[in-house]
PyMOL commands that place a pseudoatom at each C-alpha (Angstrom):
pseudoatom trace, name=CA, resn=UNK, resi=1, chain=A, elem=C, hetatm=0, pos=[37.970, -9.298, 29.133]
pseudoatom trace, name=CA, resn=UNK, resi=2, chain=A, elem=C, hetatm=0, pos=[35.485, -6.556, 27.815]
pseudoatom trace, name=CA, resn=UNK, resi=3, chain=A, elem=C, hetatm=0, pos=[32.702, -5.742, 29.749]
pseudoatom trace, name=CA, resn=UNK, resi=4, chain=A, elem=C, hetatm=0, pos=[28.765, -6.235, 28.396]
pseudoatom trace, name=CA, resn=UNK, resi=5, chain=A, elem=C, hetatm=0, pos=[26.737, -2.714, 27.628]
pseudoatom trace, name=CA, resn=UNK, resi=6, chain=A, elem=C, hetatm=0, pos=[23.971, -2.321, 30.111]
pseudoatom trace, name=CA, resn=UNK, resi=7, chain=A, elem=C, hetatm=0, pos=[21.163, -1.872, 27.613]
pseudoatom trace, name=CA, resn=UNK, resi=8, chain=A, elem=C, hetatm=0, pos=[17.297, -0.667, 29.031]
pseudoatom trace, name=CA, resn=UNK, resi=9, chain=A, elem=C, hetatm=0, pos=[14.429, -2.871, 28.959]
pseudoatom trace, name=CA, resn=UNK, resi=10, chain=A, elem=C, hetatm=0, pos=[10.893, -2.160, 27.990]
pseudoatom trace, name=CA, resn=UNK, resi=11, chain=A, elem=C, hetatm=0, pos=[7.786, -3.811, 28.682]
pseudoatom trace, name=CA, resn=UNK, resi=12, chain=A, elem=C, hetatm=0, pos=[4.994, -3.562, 26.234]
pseudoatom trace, name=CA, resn=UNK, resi=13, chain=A, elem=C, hetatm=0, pos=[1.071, -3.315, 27.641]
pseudoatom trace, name=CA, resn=UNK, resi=14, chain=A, elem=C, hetatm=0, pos=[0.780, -6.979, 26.340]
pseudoatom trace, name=CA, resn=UNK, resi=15, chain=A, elem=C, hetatm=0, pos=[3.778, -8.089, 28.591]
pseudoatom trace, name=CA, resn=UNK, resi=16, chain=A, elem=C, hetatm=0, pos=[6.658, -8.550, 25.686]
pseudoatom trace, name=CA, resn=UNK, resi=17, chain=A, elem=C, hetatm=0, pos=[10.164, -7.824, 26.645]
pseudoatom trace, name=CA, resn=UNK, resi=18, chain=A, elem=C, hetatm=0, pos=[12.369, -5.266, 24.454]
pseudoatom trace, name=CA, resn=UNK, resi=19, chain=A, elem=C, hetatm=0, pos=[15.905, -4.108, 24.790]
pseudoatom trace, name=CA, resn=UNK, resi=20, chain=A, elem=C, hetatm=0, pos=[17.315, -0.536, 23.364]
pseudoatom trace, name=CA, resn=UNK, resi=21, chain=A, elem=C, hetatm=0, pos=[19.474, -2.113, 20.448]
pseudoatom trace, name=CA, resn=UNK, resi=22, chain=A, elem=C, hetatm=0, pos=[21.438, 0.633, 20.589]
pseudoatom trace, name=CA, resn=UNK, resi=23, chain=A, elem=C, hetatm=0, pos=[20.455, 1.690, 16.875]
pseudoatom trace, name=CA, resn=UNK, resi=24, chain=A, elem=C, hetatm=0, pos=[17.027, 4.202, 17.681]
pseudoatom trace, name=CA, resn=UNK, resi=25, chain=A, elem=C, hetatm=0, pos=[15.154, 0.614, 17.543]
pseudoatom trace, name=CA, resn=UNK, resi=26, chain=A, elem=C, hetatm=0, pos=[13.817, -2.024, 19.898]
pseudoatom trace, name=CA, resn=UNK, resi=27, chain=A, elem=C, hetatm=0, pos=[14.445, -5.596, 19.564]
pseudoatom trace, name=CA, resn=UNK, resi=28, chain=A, elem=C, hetatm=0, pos=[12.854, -8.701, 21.528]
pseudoatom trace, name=CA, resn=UNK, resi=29, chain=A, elem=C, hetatm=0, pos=[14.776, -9.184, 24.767]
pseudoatom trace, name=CA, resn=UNK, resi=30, chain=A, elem=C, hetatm=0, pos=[13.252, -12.622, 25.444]
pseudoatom trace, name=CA, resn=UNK, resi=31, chain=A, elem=C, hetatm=0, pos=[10.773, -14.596, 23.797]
pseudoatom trace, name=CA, resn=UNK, resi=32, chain=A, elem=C, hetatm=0, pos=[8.925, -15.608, 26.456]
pseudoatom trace, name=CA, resn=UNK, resi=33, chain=A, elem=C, hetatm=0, pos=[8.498, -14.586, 30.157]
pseudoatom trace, name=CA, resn=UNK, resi=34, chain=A, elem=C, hetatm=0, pos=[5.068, -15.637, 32.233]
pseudoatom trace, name=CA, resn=UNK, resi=35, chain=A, elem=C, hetatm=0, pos=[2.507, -13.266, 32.742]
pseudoatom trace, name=CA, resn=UNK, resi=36, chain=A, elem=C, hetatm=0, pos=[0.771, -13.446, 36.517]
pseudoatom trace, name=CA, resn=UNK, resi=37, chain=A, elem=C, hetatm=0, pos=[-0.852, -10.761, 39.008]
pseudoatom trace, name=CA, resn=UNK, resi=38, chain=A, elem=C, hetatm=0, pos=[0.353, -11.818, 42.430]
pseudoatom trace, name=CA, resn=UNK, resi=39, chain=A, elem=C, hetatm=0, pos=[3.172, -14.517, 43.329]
pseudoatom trace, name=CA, resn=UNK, resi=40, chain=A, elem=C, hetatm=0, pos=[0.638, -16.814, 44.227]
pseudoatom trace, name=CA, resn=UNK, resi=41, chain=A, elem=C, hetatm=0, pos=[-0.888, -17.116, 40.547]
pseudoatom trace, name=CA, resn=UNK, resi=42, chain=A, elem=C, hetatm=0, pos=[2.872, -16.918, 39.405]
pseudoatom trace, name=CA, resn=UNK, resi=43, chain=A, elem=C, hetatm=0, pos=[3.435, -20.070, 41.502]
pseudoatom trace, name=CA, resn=UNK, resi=44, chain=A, elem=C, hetatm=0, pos=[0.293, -21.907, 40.148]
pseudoatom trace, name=CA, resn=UNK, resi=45, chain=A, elem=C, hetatm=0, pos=[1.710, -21.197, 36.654]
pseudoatom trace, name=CA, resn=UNK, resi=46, chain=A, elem=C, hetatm=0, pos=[5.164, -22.956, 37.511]
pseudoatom trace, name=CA, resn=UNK, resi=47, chain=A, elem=C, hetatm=0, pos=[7.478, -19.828, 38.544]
pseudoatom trace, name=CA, resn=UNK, resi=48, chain=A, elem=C, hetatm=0, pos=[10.135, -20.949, 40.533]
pseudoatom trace, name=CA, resn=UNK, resi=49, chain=A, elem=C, hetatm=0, pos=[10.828, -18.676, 44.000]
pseudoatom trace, name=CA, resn=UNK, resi=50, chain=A, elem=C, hetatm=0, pos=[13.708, -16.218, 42.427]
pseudoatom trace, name=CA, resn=UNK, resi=51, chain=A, elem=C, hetatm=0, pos=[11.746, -16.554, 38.958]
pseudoatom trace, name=CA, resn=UNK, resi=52, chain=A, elem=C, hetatm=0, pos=[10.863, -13.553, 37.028]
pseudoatom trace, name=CA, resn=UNK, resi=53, chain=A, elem=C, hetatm=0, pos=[7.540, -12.797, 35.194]
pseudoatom trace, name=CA, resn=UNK, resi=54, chain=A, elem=C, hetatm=0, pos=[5.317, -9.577, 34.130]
pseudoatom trace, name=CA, resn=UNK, resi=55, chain=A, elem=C, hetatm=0, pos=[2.959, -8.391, 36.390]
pseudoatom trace, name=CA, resn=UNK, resi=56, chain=A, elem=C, hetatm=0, pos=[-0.316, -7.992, 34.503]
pseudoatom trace, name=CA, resn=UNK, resi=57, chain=A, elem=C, hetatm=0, pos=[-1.832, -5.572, 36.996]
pseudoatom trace, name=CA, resn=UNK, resi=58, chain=A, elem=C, hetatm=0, pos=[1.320, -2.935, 36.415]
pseudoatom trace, name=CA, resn=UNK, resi=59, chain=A, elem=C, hetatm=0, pos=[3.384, -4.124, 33.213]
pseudoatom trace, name=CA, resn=UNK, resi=60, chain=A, elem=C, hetatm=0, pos=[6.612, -4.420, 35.530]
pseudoatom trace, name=CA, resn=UNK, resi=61, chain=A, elem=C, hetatm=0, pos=[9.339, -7.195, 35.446]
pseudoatom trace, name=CA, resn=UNK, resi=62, chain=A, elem=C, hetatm=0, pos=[8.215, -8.674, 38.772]
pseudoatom trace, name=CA, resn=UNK, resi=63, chain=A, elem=C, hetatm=0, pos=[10.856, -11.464, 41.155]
pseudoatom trace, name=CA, resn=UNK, resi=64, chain=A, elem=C, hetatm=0, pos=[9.028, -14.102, 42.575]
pseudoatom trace, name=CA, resn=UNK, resi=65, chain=A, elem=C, hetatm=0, pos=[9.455, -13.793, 46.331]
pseudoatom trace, name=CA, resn=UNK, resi=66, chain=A, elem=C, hetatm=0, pos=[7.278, -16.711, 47.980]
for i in range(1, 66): cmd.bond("trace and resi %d" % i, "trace and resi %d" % (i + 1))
show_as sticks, trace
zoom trace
């Protein structure tokens, strides 16, 4: 079974998603992921515990913890 290419991920200053396509470009790497500042507002905006969105304070992929 081949493996999958690890491929980096880049997150915009609006909070969109790319992936290196491997070809000098960037392409969407998921249409939509929920933008929130704390895991409180990422809970009142229906982020599970374990559920990822964009941190709108720092741009980063954040994991909701609580």
């Amino acid at each position: 079974m081949a493996k999958p290419d690890l491929v980096s991920v880049y997150v915009t200053a609006s909070g969109q998603l790319y992936k290196d396509d491997g070809e000098s470009s960037l392409s969407l790497a998921f249409k939509t992921v929920p933008l929130a500042t704390t895991d409180l507002t990422a809970s009142g905006i229906g982020v599970p515990i374990g559920g990822v969105y964009v941190d709108t304070d720092t741009g980063a992929l954040s994991v909701r913890r609580t």
